[in-house]
C-alpha positions as a Markdown table, in Angstrom:
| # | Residue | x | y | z |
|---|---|---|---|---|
| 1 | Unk | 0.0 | 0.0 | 0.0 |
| 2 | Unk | 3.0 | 2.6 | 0.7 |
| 3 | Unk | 4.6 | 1.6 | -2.4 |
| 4 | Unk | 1.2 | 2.3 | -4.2 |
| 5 | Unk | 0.8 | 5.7 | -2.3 |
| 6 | Unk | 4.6 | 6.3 | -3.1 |
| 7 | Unk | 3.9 | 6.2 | -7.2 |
| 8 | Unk | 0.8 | 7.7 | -7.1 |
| 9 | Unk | 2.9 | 10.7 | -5.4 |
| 10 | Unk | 5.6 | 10.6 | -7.4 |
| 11 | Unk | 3.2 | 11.0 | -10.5 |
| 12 | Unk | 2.0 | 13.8 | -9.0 |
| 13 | Unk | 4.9 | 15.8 | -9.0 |
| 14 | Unk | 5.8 | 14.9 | -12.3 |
| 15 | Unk | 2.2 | 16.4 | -13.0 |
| 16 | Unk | 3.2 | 19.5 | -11.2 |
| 17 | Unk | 6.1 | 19.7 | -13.2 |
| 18 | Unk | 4.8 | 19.3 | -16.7 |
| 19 | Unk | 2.2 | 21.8 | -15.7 |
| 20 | Unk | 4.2 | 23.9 | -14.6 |
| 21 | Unk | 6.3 | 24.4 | -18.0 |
| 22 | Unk | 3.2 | 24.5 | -20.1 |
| 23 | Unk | 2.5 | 27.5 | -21.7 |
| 24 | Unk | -1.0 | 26.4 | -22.5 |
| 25 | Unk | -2.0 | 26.1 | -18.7 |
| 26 | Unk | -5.8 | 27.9 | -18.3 |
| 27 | Unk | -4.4 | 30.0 | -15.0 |
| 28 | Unk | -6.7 | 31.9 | -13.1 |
| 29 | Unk | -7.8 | 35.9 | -14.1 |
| 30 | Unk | -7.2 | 36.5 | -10.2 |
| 31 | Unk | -8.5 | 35.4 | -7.2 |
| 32 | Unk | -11.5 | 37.4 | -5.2 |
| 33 | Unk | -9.6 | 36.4 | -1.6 |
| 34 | Unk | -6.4 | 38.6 | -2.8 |
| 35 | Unk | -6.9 | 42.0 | -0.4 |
| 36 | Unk | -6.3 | 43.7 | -3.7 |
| 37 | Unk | -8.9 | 42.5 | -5.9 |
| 38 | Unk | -12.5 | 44.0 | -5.4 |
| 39 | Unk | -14.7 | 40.9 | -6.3 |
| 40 | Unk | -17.7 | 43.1 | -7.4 |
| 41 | Unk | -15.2 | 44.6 | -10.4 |
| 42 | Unk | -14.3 | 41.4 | -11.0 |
| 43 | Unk | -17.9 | 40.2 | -11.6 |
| 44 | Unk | -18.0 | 42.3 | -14.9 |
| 45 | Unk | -20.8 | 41.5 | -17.5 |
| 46 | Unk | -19.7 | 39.6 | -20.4 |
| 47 | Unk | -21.3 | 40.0 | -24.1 |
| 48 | Unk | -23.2 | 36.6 | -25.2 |
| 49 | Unk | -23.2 | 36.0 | -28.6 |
| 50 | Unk | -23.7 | 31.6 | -28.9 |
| 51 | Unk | -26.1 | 29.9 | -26.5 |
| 52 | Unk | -24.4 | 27.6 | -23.8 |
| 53 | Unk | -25.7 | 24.3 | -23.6 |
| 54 | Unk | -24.8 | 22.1 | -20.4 |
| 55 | Unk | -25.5 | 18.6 | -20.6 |
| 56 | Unk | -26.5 | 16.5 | -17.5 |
| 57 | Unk | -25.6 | 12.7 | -18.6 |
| 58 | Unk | -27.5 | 9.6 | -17.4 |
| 59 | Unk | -24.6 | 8.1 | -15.9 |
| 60 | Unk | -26.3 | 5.7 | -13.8 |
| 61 | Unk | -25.8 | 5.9 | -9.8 |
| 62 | Unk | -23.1 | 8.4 | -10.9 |
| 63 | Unk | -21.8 | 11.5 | -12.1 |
| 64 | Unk | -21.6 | 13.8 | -15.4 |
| 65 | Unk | -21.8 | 16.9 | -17.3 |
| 66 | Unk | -20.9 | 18.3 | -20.3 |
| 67 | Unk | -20.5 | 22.2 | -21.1 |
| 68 | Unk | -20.5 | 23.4 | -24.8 |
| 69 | Unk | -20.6 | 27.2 | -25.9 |
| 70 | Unk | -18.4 | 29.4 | -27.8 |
| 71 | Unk | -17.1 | 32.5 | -28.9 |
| 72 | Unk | -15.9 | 34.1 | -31.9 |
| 73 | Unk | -16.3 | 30.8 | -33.8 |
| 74 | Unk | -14.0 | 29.5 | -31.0 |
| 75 | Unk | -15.8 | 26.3 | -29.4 |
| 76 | Unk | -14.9 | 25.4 | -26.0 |
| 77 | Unk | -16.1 | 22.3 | -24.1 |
| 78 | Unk | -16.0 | 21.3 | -20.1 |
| 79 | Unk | -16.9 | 18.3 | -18.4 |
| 80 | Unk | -17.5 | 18.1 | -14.6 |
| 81 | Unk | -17.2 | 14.5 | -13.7 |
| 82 | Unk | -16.5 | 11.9 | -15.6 |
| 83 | Unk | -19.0 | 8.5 | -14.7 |
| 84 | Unk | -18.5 | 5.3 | -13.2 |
| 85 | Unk | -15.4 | 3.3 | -13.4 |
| 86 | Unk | -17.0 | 0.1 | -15.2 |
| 87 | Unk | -19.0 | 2.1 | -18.0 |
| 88 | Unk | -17.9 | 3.3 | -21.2 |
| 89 | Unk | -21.2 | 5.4 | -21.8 |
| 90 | Unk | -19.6 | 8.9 | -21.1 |
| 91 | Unk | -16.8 | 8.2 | -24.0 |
| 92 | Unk | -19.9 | 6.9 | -25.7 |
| 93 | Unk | -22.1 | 10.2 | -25.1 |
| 94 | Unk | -19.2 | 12.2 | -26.2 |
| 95 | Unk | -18.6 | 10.7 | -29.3 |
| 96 | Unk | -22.3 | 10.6 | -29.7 |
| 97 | Unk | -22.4 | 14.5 | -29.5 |
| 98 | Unk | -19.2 | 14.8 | -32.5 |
| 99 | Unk | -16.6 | 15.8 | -29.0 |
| 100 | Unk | -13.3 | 15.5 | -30.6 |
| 101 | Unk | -11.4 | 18.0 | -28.5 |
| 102 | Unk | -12.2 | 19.0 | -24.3 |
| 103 | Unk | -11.1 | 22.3 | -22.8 |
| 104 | Unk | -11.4 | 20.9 | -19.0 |
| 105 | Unk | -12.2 | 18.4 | -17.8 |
| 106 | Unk | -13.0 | 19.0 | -13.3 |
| 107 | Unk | -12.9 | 16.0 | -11.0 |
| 108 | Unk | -15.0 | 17.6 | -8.5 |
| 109 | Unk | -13.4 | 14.0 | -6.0 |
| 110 | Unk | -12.0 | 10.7 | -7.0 |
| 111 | Unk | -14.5 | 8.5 | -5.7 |
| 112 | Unk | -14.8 | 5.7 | -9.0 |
| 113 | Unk | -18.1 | 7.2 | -9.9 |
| 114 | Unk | -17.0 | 10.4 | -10.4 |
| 115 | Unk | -13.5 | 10.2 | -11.3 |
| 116 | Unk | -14.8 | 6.5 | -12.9 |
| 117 | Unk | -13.6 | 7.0 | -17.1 |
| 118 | Unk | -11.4 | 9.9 | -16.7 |
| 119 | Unk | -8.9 | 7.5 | -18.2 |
| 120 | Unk | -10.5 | 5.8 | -21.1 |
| 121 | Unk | -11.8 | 9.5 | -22.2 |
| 122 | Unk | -8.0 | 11.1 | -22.1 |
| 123 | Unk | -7.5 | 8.2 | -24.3 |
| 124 | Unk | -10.5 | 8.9 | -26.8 |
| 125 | Unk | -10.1 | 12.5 | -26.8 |
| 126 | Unk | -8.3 | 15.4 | -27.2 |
| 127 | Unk | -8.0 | 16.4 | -23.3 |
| 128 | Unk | -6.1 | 19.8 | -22.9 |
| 129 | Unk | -6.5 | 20.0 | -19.0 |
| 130 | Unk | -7.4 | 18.1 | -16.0 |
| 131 | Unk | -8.3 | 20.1 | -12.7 |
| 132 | Unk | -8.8 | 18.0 | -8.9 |
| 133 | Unk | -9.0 | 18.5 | -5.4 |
| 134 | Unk | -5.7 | 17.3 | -4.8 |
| 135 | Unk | -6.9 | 14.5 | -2.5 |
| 136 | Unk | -4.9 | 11.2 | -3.1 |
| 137 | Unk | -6.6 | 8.0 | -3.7 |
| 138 | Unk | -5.6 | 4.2 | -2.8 |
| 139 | Unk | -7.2 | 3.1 | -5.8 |
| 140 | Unk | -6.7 | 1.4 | -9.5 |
| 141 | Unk | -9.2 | 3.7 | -11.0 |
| 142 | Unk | -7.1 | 6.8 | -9.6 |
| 143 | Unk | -4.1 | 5.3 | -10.5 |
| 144 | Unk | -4.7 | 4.7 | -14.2 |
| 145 | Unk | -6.2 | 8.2 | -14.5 |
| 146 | Unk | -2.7 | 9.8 | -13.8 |
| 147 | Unk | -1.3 | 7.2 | -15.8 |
| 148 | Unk | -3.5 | 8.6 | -18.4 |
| 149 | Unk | -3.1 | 12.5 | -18.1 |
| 150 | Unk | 0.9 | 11.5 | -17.7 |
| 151 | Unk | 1.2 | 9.6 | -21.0 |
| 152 | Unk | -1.0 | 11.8 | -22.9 |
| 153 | Unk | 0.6 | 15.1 | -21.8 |
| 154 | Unk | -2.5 | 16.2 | -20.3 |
| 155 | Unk | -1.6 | 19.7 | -18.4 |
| 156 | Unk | -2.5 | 19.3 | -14.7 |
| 157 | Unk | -3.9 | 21.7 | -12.4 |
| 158 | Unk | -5.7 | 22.0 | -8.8 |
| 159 | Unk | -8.0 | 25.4 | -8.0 |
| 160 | Unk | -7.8 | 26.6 | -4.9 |
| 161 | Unk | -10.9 | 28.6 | -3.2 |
| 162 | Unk | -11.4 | 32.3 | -4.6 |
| 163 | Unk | -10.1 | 31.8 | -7.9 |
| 164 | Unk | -11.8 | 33.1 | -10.8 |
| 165 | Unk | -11.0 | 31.8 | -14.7 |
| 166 | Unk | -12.7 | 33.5 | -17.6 |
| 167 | Unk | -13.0 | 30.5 | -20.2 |
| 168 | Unk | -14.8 | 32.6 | -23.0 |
| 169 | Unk | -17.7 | 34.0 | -22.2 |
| 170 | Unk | -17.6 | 31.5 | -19.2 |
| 171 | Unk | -16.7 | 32.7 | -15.8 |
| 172 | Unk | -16.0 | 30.3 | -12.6 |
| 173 | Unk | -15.4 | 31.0 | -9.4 |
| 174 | Unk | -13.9 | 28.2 | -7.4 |
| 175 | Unk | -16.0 | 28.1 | -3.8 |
| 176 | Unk | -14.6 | 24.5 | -2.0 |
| 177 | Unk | -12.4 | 22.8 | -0.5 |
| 178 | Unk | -10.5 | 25.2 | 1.2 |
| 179 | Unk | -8.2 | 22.5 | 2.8 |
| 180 | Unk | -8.4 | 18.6 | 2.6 |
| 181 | Unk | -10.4 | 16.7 | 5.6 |
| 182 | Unk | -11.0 | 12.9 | 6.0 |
| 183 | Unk | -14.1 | 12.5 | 4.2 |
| 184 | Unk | -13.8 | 12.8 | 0.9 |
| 185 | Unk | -16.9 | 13.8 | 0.0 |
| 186 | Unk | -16.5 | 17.1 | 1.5 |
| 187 | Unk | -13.0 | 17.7 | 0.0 |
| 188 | Unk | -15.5 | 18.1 | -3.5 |
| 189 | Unk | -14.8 | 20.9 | -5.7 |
| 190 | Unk | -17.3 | 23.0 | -5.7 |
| 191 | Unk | -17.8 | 25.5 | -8.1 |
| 192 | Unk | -20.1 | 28.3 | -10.0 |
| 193 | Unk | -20.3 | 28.8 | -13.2 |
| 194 | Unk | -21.8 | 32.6 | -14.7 |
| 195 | Unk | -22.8 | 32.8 | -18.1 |
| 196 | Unk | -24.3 | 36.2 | -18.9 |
| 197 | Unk | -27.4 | 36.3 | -16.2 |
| 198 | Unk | -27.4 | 32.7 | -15.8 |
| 199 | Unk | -25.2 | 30.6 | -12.5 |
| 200 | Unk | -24.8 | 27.1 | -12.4 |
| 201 | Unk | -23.6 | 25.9 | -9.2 |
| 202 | Unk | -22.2 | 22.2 | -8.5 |
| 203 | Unk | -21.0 | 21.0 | -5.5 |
| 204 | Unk | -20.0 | 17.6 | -6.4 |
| 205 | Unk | -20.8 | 15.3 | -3.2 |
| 206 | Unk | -20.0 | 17.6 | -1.0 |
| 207 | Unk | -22.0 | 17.1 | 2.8 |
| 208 | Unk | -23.3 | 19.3 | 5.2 |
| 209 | Unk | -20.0 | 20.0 | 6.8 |
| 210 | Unk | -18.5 | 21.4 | 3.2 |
| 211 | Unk | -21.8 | 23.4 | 2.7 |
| 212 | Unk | -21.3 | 25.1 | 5.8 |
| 213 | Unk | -17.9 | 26.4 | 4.9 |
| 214 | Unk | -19.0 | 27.6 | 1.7 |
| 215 | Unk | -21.9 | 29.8 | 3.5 |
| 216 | Unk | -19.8 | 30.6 | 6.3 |
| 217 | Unk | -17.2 | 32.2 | 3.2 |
| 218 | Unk | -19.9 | 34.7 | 2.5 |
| 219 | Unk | -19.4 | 33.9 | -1.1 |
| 220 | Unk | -21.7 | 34.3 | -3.7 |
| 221 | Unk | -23.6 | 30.9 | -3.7 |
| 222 | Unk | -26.6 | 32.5 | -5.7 |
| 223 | Unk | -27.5 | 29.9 | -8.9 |
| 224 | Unk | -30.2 | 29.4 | -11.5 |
| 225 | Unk | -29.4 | 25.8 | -11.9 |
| 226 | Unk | -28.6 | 23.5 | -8.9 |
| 227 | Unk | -26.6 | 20.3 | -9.2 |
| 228 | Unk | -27.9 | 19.0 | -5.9 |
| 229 | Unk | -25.2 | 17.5 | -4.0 |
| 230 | Unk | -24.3 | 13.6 | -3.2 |
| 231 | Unk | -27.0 | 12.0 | -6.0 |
| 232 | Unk | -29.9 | 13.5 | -3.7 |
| 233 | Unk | -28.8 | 12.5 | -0.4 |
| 234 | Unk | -29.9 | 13.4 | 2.9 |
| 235 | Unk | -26.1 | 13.9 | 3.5 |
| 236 | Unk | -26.5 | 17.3 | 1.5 |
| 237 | Unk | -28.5 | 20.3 | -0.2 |
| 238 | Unk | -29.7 | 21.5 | 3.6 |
| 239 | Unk | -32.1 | 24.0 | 3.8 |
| 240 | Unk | -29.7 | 27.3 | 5.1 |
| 241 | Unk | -28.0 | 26.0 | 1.7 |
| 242 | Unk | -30.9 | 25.6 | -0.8 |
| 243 | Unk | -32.3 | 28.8 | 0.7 |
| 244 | Unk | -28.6 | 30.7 | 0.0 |
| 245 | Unk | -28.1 | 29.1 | -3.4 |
| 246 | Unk | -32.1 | 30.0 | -4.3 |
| 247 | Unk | -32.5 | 27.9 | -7.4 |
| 248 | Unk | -35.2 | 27.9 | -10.0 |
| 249 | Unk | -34.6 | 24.2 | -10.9 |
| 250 | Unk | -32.6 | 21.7 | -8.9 |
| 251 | Unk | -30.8 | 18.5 | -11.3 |
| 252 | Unk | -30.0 | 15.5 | -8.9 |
| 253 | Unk | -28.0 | 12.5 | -11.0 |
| 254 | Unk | -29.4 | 8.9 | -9.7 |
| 255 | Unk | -29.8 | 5.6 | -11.1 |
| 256 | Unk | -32.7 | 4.3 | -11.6 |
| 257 | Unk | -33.8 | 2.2 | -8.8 |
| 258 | Unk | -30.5 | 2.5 | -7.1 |
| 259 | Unk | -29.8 | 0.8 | -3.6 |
| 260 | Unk | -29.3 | 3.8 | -1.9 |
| 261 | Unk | -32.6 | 5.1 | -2.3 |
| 262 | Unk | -31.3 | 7.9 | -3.7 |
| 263 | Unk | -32.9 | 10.6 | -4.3 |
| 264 | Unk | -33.9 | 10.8 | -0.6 |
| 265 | Unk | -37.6 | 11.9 | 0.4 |
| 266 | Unk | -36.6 | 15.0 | 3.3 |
| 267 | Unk | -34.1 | 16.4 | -0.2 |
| 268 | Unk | -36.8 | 15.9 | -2.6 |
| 269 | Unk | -39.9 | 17.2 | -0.2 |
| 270 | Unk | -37.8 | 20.6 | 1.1 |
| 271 | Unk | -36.9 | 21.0 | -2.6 |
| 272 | Unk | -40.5 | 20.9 | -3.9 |
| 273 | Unk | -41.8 | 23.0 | -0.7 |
| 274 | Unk | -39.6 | 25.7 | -1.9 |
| 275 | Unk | -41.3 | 25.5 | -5.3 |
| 276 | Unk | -38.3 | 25.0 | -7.1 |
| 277 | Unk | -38.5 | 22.7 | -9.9 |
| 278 | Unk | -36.6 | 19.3 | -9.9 |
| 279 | Unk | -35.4 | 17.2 | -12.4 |
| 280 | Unk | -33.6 | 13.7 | -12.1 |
| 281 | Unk | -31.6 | 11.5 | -14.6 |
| 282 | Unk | -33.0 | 8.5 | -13.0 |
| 283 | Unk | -36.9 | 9.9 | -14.1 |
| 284 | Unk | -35.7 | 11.8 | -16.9 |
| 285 | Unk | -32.9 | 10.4 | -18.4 |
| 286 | Unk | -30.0 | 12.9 | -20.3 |
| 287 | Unk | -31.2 | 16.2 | -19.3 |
| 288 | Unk | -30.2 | 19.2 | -20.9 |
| 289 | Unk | -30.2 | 23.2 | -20.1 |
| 290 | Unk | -29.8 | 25.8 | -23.0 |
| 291 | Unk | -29.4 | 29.3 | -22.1 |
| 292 | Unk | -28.3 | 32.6 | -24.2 |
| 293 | Unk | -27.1 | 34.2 | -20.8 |
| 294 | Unk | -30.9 | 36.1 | -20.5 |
| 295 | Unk | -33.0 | 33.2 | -20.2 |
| 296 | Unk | -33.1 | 29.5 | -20.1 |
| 297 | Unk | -34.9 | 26.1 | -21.1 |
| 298 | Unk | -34.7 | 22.8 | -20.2 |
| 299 | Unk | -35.0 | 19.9 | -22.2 |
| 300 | Unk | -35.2 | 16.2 | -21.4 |
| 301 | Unk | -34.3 | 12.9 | -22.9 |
| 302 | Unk | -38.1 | 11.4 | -21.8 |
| 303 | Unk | -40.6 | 14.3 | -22.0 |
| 304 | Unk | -39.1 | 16.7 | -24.2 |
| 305 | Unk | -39.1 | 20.4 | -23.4 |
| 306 | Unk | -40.8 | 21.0 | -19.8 |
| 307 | Unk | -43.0 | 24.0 | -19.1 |
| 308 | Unk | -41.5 | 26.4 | -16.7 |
| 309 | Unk | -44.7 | 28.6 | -15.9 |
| 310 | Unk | -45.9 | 27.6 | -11.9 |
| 311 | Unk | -49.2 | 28.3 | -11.3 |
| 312 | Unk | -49.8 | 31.2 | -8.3 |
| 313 | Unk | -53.3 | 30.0 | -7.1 |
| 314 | Unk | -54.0 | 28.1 | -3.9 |
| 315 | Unk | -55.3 | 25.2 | -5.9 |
| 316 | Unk | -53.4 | 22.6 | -7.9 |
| 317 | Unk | -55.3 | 20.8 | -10.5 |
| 318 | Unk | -54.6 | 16.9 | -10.4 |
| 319 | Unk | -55.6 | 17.0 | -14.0 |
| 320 | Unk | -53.9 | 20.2 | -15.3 |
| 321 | Unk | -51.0 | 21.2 | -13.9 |
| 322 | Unk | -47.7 | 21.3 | -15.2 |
| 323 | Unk | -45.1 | 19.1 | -13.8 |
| 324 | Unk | -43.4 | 21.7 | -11.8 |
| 325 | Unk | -47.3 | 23.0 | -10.2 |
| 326 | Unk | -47.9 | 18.8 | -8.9 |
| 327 | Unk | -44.8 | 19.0 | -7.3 |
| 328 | Unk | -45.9 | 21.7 | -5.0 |
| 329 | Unk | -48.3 | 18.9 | -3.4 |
| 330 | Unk | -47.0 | 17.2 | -0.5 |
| 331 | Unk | -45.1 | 13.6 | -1.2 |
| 332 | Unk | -45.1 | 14.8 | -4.7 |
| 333 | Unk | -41.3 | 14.4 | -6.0 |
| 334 | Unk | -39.9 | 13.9 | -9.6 |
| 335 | Unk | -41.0 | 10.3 | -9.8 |
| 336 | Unk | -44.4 | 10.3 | -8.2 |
| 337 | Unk | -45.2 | 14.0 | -10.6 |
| 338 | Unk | -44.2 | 11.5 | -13.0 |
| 339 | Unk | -46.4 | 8.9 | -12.8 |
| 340 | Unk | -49.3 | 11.2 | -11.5 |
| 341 | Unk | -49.2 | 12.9 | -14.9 |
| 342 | Unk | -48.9 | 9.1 | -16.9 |
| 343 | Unk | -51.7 | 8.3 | -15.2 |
| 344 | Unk | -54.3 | 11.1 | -15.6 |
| 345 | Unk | -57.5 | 11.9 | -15.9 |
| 346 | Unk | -58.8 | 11.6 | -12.1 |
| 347 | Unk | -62.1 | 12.1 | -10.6 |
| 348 | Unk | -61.0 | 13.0 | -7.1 |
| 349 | Unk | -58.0 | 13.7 | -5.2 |
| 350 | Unk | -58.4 | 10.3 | -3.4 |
| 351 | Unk | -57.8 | 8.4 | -6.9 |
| 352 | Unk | -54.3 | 9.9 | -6.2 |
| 353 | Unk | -54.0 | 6.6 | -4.1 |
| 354 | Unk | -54.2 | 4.4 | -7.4 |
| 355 | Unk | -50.7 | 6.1 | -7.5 |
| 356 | Unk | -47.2 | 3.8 | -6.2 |
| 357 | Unk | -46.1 | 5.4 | -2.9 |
| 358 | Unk | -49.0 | 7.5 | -2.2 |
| 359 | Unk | -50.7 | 5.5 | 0.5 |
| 360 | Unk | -53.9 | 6.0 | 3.2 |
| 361 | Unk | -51.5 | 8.4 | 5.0 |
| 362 | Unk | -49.6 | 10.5 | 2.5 |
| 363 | Unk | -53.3 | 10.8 | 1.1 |
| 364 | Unk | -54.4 | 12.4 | 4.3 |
| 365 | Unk | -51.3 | 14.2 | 4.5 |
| 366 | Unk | -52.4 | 15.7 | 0.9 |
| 367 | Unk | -55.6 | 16.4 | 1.7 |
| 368 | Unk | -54.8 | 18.2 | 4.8 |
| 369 | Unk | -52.5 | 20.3 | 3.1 |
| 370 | Unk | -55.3 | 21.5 | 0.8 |
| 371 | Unk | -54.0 | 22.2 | -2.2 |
| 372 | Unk | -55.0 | 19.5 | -4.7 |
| 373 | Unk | -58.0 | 19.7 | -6.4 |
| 374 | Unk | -59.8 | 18.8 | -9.6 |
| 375 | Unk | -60.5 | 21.6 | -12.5 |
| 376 | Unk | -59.8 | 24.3 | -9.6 |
């Protein structure tokens, strides 16, 4: 085992080495925790011209997302994550989408089924740089993915907290880990993403512990888009966080069925009691945001493009309202909006039984909450 933890450090510093003489290194435009550097200058508006699309791959129980925009007929691609170690379906997803060439790719931690094909895709593609925590792993997977980004020539590089990279149009700020604990979920790189008017935030599987640190910062956690932390679990996305971070939709990244029980009820009912809209790869399959930096649409693999409107009466028509509206309705997550919809028309609220996981007593717990109707 030292012998193992002896190469993978000694690979590290030949990283460090070869990054360091590269001229094509993405280094940060500065960093907002510099006592010189006034963050609300640095958070200058930046002129749109190409939409940004940011794809949210069903990966199974794990993680991936792909970032394509451009500028001046300059295309620039991202990926956050990379999928699980004994898949090949993000290489395949990338092919799928014409990828021949990727910017960045960010290991937000290198757990398997994040860091999982990082290897196979520096062999497939064109991978100019590869950003991580800096946390050391015991593992095969970890070991052949600096193998990888040594053999290829892959420029190496770790961000620390505050920094700010203009990629484009692009802007990220780097929010977490400030320093490296012994859980290594919340050593995850968390970071937001600006494009014109529109944040992105992902927080990798960062825990309660790591979203304290990032609110106790004081930095901007403000974002449209939410990757909600840890596949949905109870671990993360706590409410002083969701409430900071104020989404419009939240993206979770499950597998279907998964043993886990992931997404977990308490993350999925304080989501939907804050109104915000959720979406899961595990209901929805490949999900995919396109934004021109003013506005924003979501589309999905399964249903297609999703209405964003939300209704502002006290009434929520069983029969009627949009996918976002049901989930307002108490027990109502992703799924259960899912099959509520599939399974319309109703004649009264109690047919909602007919539904799976809406028993006697979420019924009454629906009912009492008084919002469900028919045709109100």
């Amino acid at each position: 085992m030292l012998k193992n933890l002896a190469a993978y450090l000694y690979l590290l510093i030949v990283l460090f080495v070869i990054s360091g003489c590269s001229n094509e290194l993405i280094q940060p435009v500065s960093n907002i925790n510099d006592e010189e550097i006034d963050a609300d200058e640095i958070s200058q508006e930046k002129a749109i011209s190409a939409k940004m699309r940011v794809h949210y791959i069903d990966v199974g129980q794990a993680d991936a997302t792909l970032l394509q925009f451009s500028e001046k007929n300059v295309d620039f691609t991202i990926l956050i994550d990379t999928g699980d170690w004994n898949a090949t379906d993000v290489v395949t997803y990338l092919q799928a989408e014409n990828i021949r060439d990727i910017d960045i790719i960010a290991i937000t931690h290198p757990h398997a089924d994040h860091i999982g094909q990082l290897d196979k895709i520096i062999d497939a593609f064109n991978v100019t740089e590869v950003w991580m925590n800096g946390e050391i792993a015991n593992s095969q997977v970890f070991a052949k993915s600096l193998d990888a980004i040594e053999k290829n020539d892959v420029d190496y590089y770790e961000p620390k907290v505050g920094d700010l990279f203009d990629i484009g149009p692009l802007q990220i700020e780097v929010l977490h880990p400030k320093s490296m604990t012994a859980n290594t979920n919340n050593n995850s790189l968390a970071m937001r993403m600006q494009y014109g008017d529109i944040a992105f935030l992902f927080t990798g599987d960062g825990e309660e512990k790591a979203e304290r640190e990032m609110l106790s910062s004081e930095a901007n956690l403000q974002a449209d888009i939410l990757h909600v932390g840890h596949h949905g679990s109870n671990t993360s996305t706590t409410e002083e966080f969701l409430k900071a971070v104020d989404p419009e939709i939240a993206i979770y990244s499950a597998g279907a069925g998964n043993s886990y029980g992931f997404p977990d009820s308490e993350v999925t009912d304080r989501i939907n009691s804050s109104e915000i809209l959720l979406y899961g790869t595990d209901i929805h399959g490949t999900i995919i945001v396109e934004t021109d930096g003013i506005t924003f649409n979501v589309k999905t693999h399964e249903q297609g493009t999703l209405p964003r409107s939300s209704s502002n009466g006290s009434c929520v028509d069983i029969n009627k309202a949009s996918e976002k509206d049901v989930q307002r309705i108490k027990h109502i997550g992703p799924a259960t909006a899912f099959e509520l919809i599939k399974m319309r028309p109703y004649h009264s609220v109690d047919e909602l039984v007919k539904i799976n996981g809406i028993g006697p007593a979420r019924l009454k717990d629906i009912k009492e909450q008084g919002i469900a109707c028919i045709g109100g």
